[in-house]
C-alpha positions in Angstrom: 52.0 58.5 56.0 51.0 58.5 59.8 52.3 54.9 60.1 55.9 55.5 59.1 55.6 58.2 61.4 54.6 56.3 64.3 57.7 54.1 63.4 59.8 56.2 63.2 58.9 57.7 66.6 59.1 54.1 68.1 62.3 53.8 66.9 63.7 57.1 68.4 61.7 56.2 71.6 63.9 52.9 72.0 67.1 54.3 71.6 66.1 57.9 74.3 65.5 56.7 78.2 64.0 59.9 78.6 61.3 59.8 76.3 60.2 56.2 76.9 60.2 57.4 80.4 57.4 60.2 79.2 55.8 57.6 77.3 55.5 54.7 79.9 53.8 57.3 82.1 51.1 58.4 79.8 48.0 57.2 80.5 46.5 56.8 77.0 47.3 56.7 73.4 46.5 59.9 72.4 48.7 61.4 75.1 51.3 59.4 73.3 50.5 61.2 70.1 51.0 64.3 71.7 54.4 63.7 73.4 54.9 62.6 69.8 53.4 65.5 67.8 55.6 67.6 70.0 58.8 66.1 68.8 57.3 66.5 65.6 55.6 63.2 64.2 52.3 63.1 62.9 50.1 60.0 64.1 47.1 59.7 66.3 46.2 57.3 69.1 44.0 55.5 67.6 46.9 54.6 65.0 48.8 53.4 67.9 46.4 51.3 69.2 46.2 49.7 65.8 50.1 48.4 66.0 49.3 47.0 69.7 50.9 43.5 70.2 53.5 44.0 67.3 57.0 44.9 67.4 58.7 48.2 66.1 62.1 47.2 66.2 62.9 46.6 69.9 59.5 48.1 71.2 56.3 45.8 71.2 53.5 47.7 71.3 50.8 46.8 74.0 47.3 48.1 74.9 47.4 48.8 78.5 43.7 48.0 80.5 42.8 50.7 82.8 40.4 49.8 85.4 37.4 52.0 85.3 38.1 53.0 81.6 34.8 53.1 79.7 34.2 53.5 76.1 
């Protein structure tokens, strides 16, 4: 299930400077899902997006507003 692979990524995120380095400079979800899919958990950005403003264990998960994004 994509959403206990997302937490479980969370989780190792918190615990490795390094990748929550990679993460904090990604500029959307689904590059988040691919710095994830390359450690080898399976969720997309739109799943992320889905946990924003909860917390994973010691991550809270937050939507960041980019100006000049459109959908």
């Amino acid at each position: 299930m994509a959403l206990d692979q997302l937490k479980a990524f969370l989780v190792r995120m918190q615990d490795d400077p390094t990748l929550r380095q990679q993460v904090l400079a990604a500029s959307t979800a689904d590059d988040v899902a691919q710095i994830a899919a390359g450690l080898g958990y399976e969720f997309s950005g739109d799943e992320l997006l889905r946990l924003s403003g909860q917390k994973v264990g010691r991550v809270t998960v937050k939507k960041q507003d980019l100006p000049g994004e459109y959908n």
